[in-house]
N, C-alpha and C positions, 0 to 999 in steps of 0.2 A: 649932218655932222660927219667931218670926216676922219676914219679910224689912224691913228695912231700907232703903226706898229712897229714893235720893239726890233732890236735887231735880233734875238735871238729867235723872234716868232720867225724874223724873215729866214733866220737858219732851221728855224724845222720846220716848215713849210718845204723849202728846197731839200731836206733830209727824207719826207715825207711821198717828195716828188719825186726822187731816185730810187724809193723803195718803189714805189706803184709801177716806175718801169721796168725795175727789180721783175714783179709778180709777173707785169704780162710777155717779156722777152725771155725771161732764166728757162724754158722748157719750150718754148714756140719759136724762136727764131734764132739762129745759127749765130753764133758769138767768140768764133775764133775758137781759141784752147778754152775760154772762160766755160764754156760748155758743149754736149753733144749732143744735138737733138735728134739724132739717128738713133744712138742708144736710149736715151729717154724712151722715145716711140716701141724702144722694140721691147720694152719691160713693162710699160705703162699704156694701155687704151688710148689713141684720142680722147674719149668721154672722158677718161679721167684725169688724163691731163688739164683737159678741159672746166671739169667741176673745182681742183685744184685751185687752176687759174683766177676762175669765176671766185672762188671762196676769199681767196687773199686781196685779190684786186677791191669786191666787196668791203672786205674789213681798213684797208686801207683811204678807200674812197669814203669810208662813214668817218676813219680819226681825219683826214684831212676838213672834209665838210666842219665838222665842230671844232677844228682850227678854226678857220676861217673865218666861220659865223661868232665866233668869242675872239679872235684878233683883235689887241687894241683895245679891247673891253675886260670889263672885271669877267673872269669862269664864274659863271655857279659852281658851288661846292659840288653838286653830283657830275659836271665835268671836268671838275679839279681831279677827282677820282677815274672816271671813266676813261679821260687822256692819259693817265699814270697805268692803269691796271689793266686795259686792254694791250698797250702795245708790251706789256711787260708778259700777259698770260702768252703773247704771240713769240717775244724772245726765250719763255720758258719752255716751248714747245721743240724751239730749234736747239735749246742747250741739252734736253733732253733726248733727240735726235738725234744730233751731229755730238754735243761737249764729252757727255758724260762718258758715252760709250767709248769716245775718242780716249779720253785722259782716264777714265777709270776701266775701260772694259766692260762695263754694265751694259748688258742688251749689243755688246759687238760682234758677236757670233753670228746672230737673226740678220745684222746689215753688213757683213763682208762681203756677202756675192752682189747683191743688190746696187750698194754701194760700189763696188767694183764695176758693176756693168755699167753702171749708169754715169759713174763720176770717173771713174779709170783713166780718162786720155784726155781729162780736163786736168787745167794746171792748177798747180796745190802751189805752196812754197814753205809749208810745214811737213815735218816727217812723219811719214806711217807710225802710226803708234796700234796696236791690237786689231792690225789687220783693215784699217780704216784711217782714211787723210777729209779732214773738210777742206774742199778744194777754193780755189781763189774767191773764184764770184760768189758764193755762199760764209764766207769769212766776211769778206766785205761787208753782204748783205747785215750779218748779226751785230757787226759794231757799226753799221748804221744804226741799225733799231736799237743799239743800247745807247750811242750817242744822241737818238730823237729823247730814250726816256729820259736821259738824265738833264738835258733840253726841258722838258718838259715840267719836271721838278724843281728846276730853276725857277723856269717861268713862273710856276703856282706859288713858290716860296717869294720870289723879290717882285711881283705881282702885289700881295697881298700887303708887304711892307709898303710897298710906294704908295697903293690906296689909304692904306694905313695911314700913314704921312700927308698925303692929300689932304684925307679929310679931316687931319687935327689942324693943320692949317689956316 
């Protein structure tokens, strides 16, 4: 039987797929103004760059896989969830990171040097606000992952109706 897949699956699959090269490029490989991997290196261990790496590449490789493997097909209810809440607990990590402290100052003090060394001579196109800019390729990155959730929530919501529909048919 062959799958069926929606155009929105084929948009967050490819959403999905820009994050992943997102995770393994943004700190390993030289990307113009978008980033600086000299400074990276000189604040950050290898290893930890590395485990970093490893960690996200990980999380992304598991939501794509149950993309994939429920493409086309009805989710189970605990992937209906899982697809929704995993990549949301991962966008709430970077708004609490980069948003908060950006737009409210909360926690901006602890990342102004940090952030500075590391993002400083990457390109932003937002203004310094509390001594902290989230720079281009990390802006990007977050309204991808908000663009896959709400992707996603789609899909679970007109999913359900169209099986709905099917099967009173």
């Amino acid at each position: 039987m062959q799958k069926e897949l929606l155009f929105a699956e084929k948009l967050l699959i490819g959403g999905y797929t820009a994050i992943l090269l997102f995770m393994i490029v943004q700190d390993l490989v030289p990307l113009g103004r978008l980033n600086d991997v000299a400074a990276i290196t000189s604040e950050r261990s290898m290893n930890e760059i590395l485990i970093v790496t490893l960690i996200g590449v990980v999380q992304i490789v598991l939501l794509m896989a149950g993309l994939l493997f429920f493409a086309g097909k009805k989710y189970p209810i605990w992937a209906r969830i899982w697809l929704i809440v995993h990549p949301s607990c991962i966008l709430l990590g970077a708004v609490m990171s980069w948003w908060i402290p950006y737009l409210f100052g909360i926690g901006a003090e602890e990342k102004v040097e940090g952030y500075t060394a590391m993002f400083g001579n990457t390109h932003a196109f937002l203004p310094v606000i509390n001594g902290i800019v989230p720079n281009t390729l990390h802006t990007m990155f977050h309204l991808l992952l908000l663009v896959c959730i709400l992707l996603t929530v789609y899909l679970v919501v007109t999913k359900r109706k169209r099986i709905s529909a099917i099967s009173t048919n």
